[in-house]
C-alpha positions in Angstrom: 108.7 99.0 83.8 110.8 96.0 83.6 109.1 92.1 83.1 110.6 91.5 86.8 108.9 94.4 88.2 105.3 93.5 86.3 105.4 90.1 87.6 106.0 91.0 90.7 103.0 93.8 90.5 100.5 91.1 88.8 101.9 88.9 91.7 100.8 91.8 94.7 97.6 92.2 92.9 96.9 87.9 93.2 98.1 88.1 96.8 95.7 91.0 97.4 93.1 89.5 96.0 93.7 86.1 97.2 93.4 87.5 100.8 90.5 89.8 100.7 88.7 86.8 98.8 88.1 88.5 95.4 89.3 88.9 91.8 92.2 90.4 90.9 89.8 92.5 88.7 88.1 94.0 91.7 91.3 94.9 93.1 92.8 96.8 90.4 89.3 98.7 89.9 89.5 99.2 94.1 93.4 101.1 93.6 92.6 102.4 89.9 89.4 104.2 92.0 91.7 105.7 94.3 94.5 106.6 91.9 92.0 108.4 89.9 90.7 110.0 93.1 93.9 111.5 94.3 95.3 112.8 91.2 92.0 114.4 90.4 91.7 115.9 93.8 95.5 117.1 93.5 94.2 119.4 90.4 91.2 120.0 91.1 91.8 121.5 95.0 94.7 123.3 93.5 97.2 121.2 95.9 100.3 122.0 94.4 102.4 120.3 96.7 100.5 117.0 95.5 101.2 118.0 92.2 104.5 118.5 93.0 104.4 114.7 93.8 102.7 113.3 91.2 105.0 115.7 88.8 107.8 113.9 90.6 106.9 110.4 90.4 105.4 110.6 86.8 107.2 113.3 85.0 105.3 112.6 81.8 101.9 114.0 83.2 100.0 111.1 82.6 97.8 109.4 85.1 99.4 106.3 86.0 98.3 102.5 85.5 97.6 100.5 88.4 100.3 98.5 87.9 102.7 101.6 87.2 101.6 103.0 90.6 102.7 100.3 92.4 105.8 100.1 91.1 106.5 103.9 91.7 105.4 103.1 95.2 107.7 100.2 95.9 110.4 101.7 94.2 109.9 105.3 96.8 109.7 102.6 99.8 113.0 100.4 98.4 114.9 104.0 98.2 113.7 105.8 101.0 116.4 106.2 103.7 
């Protein structure tokens, strides 16, 4: 991830926060929760077409960072035609 894509990540996660009125902190725990959710449930339930998509977005099988989701997910919305 580049230094312009993590600021602009650390700057999501200070809107986010900003407008829900809480901590960044609580935030990232809120998304990290989910992250850890759907990739375990991709695994778990046998879903390989989830897999498929996690697989796709991180090739190196590792569960992703907060911040490295979000940047996977802006970069699918800034590419998708």
């Amino acid at each position: 991830m580049t230094q312009a894509e993590m600021k602009r990540v650390k700057e999501t996660l200070a809107l986010l926060a900003a407008r829900d009125g809480c901590s960044v902190a609580h935030i990232r725990k809120a998304i990290q929760a989910s992250i850890d959710d759907a990739w375990n449930r991709a695994w778990t339930q046998g879903n390989l077409q989830a897999q498929a998509y996690w697989k796709q977005l991180f090739p190196d099988g590792k569960k992703p960072s907060v911040e490295e989701f979000i940047a996977a997910m802006a970069h699918q919305v800034k590419t998708r035609k």
